[in-house]
Every structure is written in structure tokens, then in C-alpha cells.
mmCIF file as gemmi writes it, N, C-alpha and C atoms, coordinates in Angstrom:
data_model
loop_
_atom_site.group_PDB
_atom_site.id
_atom_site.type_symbol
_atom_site.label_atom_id
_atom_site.label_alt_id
_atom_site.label_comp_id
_atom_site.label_asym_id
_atom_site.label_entity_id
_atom_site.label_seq_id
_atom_site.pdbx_PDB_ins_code
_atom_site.Cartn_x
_atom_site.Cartn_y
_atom_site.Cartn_z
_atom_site.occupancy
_atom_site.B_iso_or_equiv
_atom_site.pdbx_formal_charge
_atom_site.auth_seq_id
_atom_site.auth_asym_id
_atom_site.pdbx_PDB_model_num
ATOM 1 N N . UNK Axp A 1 ? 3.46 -10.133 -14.041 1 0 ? 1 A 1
ATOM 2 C CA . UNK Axp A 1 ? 3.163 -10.373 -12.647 1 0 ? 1 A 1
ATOM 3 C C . UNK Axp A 1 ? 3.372 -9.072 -11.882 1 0 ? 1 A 1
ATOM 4 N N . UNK Axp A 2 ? 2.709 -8.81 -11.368 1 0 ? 2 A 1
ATOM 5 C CA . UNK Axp A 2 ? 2.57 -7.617 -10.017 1 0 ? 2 A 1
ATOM 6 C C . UNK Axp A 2 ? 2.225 -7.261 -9.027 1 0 ? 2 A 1
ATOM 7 N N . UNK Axp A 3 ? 2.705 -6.722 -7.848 1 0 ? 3 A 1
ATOM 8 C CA . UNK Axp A 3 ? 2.613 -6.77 -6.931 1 0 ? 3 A 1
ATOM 9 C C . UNK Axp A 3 ? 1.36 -6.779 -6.312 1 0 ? 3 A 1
ATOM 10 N N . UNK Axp A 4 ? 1.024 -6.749 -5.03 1 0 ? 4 A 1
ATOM 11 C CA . UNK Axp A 4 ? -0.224 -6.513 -4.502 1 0 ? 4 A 1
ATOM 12 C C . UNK Axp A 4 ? -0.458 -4.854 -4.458 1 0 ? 4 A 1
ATOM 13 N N . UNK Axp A 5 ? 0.229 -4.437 -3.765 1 0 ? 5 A 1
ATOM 14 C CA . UNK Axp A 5 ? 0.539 -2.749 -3.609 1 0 ? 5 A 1
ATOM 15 C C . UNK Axp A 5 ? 0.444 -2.428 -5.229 1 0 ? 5 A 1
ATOM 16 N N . UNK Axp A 6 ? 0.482 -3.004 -5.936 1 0 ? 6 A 1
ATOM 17 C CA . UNK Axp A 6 ? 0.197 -2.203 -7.627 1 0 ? 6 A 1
ATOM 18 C C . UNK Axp A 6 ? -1.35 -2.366 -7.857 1 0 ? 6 A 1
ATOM 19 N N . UNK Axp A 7 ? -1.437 -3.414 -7.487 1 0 ? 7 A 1
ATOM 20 C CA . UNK Axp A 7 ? -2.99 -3.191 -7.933 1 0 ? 7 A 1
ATOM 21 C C . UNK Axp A 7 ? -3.613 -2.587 -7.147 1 0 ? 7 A 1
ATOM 22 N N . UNK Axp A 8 ? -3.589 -2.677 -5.599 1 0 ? 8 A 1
ATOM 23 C CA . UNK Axp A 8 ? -4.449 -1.616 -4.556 1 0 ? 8 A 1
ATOM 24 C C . UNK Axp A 8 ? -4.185 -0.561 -5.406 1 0 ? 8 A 1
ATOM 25 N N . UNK Axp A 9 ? -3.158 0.152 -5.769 1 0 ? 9 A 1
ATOM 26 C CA . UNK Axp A 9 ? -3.006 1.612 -6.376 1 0 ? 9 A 1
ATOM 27 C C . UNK Axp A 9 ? -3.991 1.747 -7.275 1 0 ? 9 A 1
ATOM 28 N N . UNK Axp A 10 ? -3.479 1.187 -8.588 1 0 ? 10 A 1
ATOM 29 C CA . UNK Axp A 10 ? -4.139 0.793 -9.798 1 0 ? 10 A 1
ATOM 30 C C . UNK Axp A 10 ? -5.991 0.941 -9.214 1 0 ? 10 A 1
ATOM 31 N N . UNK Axp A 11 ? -6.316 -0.037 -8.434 1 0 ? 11 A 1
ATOM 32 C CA . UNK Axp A 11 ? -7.625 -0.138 -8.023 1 0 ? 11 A 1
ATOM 33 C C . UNK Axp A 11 ? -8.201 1.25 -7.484 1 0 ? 11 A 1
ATOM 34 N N . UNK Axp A 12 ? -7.589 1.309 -6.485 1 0 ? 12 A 1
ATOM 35 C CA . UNK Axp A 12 ? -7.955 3.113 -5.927 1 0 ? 12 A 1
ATOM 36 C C . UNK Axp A 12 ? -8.182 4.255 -7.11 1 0 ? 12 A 1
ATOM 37 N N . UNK Axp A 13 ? -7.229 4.2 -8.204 1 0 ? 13 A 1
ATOM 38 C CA . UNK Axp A 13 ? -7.323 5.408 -8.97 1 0 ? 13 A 1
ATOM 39 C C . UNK Axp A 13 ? -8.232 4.675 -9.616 1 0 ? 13 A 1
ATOM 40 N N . UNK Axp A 14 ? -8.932 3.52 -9.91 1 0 ? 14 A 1
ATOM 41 C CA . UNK Axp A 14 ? -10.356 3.034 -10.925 1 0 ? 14 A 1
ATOM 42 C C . UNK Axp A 14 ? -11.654 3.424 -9.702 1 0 ? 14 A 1
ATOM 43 N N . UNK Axp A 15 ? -11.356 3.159 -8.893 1 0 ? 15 A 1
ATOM 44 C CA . UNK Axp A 15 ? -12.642 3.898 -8.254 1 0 ? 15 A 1
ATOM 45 C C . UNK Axp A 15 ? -12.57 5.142 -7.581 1 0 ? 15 A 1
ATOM 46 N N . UNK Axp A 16 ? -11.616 5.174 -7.708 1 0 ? 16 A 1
ATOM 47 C CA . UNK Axp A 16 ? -11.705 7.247 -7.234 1 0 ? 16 A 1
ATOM 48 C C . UNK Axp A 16 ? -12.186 7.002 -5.785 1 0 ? 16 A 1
ATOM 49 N N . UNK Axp A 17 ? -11.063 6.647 -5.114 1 0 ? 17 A 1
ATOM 50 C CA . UNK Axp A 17 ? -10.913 6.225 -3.743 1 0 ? 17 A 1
ATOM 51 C C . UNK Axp A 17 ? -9.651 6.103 -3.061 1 0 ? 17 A 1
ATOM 52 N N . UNK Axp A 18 ? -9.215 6.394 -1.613 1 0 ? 18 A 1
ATOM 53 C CA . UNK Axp A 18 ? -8.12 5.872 -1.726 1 0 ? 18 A 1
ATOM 54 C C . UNK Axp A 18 ? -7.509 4.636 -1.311 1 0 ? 18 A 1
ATOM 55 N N . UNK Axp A 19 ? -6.525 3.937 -1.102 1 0 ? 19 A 1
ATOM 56 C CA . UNK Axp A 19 ? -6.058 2.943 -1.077 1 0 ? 19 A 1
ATOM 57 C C . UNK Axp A 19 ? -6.86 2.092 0.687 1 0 ? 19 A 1
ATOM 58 N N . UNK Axp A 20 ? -6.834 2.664 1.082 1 0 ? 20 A 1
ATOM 59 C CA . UNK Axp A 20 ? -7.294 1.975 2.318 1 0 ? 20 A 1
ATOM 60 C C . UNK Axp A 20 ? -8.717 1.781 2.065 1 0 ? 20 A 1
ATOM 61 N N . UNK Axp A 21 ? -9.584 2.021 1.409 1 0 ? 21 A 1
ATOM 62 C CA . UNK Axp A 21 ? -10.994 1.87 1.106 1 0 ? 21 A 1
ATOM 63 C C . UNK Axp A 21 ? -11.108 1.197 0.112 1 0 ? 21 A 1
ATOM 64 N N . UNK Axp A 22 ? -10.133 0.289 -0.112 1 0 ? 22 A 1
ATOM 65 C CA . UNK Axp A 22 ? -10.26 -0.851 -1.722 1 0 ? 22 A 1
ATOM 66 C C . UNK Axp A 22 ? -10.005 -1.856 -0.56 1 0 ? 22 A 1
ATOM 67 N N . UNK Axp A 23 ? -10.871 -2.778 -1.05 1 0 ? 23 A 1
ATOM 68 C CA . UNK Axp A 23 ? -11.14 -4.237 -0.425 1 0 ? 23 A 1
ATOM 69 C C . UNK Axp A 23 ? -10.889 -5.577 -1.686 1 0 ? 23 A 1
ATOM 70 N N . UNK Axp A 24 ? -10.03 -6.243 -1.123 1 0 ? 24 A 1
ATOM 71 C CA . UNK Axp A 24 ? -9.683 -7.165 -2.228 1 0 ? 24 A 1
ATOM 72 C C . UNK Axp A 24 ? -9.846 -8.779 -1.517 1 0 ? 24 A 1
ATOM 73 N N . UNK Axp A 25 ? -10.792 -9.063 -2.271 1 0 ? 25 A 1
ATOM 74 C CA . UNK Axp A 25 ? -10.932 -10.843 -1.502 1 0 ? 25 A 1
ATOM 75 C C . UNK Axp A 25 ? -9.83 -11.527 -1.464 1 0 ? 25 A 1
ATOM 76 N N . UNK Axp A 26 ? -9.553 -11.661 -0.427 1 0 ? 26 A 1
ATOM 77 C CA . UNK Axp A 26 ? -8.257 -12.73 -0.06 1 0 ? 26 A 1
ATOM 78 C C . UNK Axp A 26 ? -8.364 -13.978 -0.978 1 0 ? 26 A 1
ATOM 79 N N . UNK Axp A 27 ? -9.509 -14.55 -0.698 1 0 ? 27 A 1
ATOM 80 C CA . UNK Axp A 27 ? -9.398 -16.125 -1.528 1 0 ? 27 A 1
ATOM 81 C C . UNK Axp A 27 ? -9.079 -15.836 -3.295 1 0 ? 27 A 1
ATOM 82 N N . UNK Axp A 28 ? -9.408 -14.688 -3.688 1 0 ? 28 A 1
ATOM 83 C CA . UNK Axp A 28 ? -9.058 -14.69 -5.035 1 0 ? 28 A 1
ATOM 84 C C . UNK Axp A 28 ? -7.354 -14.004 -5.969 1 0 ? 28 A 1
ATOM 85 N N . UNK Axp A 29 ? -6.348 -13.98 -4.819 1 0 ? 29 A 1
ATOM 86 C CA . UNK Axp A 29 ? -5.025 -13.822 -4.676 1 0 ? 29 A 1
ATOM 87 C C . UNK Axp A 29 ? -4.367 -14.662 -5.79 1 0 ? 29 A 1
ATOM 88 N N . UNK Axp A 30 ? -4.832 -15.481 -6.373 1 0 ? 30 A 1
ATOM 89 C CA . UNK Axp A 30 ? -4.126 -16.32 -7.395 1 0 ? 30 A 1
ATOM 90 C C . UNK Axp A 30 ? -4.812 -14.956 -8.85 1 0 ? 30 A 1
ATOM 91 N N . UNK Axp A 31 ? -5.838 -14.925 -9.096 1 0 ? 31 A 1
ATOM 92 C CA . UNK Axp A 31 ? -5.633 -14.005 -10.03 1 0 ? 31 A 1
ATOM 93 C C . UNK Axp A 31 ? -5.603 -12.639 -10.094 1 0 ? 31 A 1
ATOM 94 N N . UNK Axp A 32 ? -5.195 -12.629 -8.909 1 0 ? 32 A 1
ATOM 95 C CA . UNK Axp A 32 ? -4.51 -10.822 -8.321 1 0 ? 32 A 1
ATOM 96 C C . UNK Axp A 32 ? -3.311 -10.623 -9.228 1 0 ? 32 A 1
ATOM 97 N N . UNK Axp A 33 ? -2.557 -11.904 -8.676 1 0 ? 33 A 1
ATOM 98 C CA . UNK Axp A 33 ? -0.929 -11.512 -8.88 1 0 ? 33 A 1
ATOM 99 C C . UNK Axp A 33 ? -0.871 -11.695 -10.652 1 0 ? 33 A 1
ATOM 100 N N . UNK Axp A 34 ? -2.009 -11.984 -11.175 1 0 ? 34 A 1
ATOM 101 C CA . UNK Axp A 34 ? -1.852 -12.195 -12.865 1 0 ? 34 A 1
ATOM 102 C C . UNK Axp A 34 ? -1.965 -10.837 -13.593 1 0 ? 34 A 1
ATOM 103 N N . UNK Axp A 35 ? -2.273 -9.683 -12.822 1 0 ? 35 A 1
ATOM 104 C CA . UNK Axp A 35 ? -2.938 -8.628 -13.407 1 0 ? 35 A 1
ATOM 105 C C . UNK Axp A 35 ? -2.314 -7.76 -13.409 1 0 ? 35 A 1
ATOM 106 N N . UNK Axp A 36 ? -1.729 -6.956 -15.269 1 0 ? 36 A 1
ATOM 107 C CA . UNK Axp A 36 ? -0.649 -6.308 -15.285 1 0 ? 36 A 1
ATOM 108 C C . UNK Axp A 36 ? -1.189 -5.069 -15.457 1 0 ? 36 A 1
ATOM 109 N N . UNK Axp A 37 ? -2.414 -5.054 -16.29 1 0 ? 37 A 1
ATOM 110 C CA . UNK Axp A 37 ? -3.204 -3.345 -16.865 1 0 ? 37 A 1
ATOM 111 C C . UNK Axp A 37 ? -4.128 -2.844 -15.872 1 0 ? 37 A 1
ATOM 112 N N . UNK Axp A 38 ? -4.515 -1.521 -16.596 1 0 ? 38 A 1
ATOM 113 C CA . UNK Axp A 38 ? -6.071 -1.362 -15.803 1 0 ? 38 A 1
ATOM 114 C C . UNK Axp A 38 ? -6.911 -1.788 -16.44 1 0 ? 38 A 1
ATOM 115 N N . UNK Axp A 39 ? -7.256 -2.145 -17.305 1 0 ? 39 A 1
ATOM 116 C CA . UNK Axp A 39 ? -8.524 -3.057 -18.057 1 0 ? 39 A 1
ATOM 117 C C . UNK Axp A 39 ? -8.882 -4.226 -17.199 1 0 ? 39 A 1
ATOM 118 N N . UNK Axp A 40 ? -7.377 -4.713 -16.874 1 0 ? 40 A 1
ATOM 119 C CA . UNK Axp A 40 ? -7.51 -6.47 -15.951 1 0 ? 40 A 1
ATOM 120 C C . UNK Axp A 40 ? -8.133 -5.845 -14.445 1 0 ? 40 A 1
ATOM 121 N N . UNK Axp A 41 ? -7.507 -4.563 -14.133 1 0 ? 41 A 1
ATOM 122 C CA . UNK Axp A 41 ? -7.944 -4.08 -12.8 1 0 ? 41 A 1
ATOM 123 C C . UNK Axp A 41 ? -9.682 -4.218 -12.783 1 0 ? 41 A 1
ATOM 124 N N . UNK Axp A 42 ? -10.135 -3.546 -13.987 1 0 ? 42 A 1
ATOM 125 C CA . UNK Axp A 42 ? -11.473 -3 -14.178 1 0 ? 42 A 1
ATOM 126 C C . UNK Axp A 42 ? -12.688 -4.456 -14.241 1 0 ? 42 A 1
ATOM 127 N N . UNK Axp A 43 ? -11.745 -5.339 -14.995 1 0 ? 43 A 1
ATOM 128 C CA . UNK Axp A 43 ? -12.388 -6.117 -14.612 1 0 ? 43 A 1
ATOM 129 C C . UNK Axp A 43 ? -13.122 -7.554 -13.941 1 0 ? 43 A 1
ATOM 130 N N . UNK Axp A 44 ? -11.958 -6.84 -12.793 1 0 ? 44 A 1
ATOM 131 C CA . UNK Axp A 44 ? -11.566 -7.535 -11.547 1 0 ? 44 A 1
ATOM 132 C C . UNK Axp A 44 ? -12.681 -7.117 -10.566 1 0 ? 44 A 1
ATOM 133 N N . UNK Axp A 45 ? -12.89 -5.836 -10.835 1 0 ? 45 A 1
ATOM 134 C CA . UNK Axp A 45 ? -13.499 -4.372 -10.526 1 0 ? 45 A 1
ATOM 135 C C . UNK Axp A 45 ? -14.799 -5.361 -10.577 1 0 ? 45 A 1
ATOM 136 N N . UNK Axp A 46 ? -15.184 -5.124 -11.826 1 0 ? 46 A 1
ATOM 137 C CA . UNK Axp A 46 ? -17.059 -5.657 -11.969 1 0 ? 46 A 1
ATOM 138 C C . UNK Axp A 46 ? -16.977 -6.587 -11.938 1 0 ? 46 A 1
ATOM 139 N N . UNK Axp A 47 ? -16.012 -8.043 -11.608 1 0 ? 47 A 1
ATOM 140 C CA . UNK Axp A 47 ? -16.169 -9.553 -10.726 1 0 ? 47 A 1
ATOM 141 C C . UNK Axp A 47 ? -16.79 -9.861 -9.336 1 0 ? 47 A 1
ATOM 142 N N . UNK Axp A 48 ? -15.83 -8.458 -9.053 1 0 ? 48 A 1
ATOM 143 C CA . UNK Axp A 48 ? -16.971 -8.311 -7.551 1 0 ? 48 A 1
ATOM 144 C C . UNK Axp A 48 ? -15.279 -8.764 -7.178 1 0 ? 48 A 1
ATOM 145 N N . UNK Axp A 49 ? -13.941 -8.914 -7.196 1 0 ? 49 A 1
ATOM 146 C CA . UNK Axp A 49 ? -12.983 -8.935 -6.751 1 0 ? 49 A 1
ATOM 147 C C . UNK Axp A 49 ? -12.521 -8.153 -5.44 1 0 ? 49 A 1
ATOM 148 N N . UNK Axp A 50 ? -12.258 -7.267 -6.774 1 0 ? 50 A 1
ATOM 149 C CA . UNK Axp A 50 ? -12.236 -5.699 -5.89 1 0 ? 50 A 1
ATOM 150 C C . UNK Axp A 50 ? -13.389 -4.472 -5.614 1 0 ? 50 A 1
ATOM 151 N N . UNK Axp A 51 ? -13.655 -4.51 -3.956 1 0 ? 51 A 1
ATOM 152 C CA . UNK Axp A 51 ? -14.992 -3.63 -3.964 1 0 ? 51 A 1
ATOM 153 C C . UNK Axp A 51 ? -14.067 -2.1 -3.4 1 0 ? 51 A 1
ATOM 154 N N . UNK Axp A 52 ? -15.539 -1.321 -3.457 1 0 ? 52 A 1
ATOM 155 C CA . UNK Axp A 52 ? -14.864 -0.167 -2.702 1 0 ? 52 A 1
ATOM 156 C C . UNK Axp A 52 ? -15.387 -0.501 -0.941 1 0 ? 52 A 1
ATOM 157 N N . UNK Axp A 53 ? -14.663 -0.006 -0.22 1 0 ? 53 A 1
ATOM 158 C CA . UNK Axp A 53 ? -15.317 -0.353 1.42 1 0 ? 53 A 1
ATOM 159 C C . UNK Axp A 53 ? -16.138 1.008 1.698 1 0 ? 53 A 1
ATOM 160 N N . UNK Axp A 54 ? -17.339 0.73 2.047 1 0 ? 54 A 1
ATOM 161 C CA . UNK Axp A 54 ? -17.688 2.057 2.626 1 0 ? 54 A 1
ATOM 162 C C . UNK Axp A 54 ? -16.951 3.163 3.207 1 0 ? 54 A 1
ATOM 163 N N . UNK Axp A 55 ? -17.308 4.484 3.488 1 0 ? 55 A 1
ATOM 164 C CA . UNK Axp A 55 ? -16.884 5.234 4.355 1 0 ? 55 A 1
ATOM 165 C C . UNK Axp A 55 ? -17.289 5.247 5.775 1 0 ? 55 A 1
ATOM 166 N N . UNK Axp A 56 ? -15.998 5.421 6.739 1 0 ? 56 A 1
ATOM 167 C CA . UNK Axp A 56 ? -16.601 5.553 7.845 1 0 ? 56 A 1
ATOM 168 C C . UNK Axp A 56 ? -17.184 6.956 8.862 1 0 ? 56 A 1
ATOM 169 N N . UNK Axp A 57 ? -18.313 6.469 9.481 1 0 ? 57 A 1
ATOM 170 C CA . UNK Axp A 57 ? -18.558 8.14 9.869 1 0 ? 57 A 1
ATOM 171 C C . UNK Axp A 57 ? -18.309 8.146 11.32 1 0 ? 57 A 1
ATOM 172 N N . UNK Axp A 58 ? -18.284 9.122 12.171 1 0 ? 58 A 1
ATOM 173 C CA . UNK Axp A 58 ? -17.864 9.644 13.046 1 0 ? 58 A 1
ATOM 174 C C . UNK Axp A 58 ? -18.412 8.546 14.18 1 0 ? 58 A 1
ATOM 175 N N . UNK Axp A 59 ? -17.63 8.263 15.655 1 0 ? 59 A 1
ATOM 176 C CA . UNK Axp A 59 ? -18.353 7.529 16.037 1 0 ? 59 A 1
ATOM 177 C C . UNK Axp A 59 ? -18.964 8.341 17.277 1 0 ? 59 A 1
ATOM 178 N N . UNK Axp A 60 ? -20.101 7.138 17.92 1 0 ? 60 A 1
ATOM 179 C CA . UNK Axp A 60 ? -21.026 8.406 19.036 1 0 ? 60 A 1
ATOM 180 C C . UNK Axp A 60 ? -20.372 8.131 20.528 1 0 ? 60 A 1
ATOM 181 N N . UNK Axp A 61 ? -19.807 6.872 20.429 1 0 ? 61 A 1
ATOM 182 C CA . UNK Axp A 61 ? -19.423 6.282 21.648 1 0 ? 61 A 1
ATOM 183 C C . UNK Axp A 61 ? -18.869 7.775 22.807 1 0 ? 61 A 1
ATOM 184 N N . UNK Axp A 62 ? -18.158 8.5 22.24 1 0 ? 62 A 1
ATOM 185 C CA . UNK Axp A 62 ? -17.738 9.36 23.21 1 0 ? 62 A 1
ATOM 186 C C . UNK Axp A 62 ? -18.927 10.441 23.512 1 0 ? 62 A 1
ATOM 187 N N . UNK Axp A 63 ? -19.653 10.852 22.759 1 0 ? 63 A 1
ATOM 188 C CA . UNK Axp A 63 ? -20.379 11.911 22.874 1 0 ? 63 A 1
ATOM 189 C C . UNK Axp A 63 ? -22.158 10.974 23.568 1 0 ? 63 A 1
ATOM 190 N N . UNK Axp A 64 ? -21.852 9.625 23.607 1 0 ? 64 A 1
ATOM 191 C CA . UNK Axp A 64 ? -23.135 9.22 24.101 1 0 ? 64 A 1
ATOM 192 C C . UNK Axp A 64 ? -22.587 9.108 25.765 1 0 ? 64 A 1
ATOM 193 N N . UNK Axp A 65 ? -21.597 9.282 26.357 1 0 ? 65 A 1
ATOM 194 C CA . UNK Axp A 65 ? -20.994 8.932 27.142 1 0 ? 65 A 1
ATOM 195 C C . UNK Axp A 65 ? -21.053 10.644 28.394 1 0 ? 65 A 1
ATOM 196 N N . UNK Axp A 66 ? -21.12 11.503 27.27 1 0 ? 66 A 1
ATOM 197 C CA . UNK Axp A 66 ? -21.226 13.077 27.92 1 0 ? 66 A 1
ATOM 198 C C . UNK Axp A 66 ? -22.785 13.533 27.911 1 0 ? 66 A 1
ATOM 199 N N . UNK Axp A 67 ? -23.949 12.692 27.334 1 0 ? 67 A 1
ATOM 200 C CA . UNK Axp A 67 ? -25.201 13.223 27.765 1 0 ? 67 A 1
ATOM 201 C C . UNK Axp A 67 ? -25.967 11.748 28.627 1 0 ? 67 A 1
């Protein structure tokens, strides 16, 4: 059994991302906490469990505000 914070980690270093850009479906929390390796991470990974979240880009709100 392991934590949540282990697998965000675990997850981040499988997608070469960092921890705030791993998205983990809430409703599937029962077989979160079952997952001790990275194999179980990985393929949690291609369940569609754990995604990566996009990146975010700059926003315009301030600079639409100065023209």
C-alpha cells in the first residue's frame, strides 16, 4: 500500500513531467492506493488513470488590457 504523494512522484518520473502536471482520476482512488511498482504505475499510465495535464501558456488578459 502507498501513499498518494508516491505515486504522483512515481507517475511524474514515468512521464517525464513534473508533479503538478500528473492528473489522477479521483473516482479511481481505490486502485491508486494498491500500487506498489512502476510497472503498476505504467499501467495505470495506459488505463487512462493517470494522464499528463497539458502545459499552460502565458495568459493575454493583461496585455489585451494595454492595447
Amino acid at each position: 500500500m502507498s501513499s498518494l504523494k508516491t505515486v504522483r512522484r512515481l507517475a511524474s518520473s514515468e512521464l517525464k513531467v513534473g508533479e503538478g502536471r500528473v492528473w489522477i482520476d479521483p473516482e479511481q482512488m481505490d486502485r491508486l492506493l494498491n500500487v506498489i511498482s512502476r510497472e503498476e504505475v505504467r499501467r495505470l499510465i495506459k488505463d487512462g488513470v493517470i494522464e499528463k495535464r497539458p502545459t499552460s501558456k502565458p495568459s493575454r488578459g493583461r496585455a489585451r488590457l494595454l492595447h
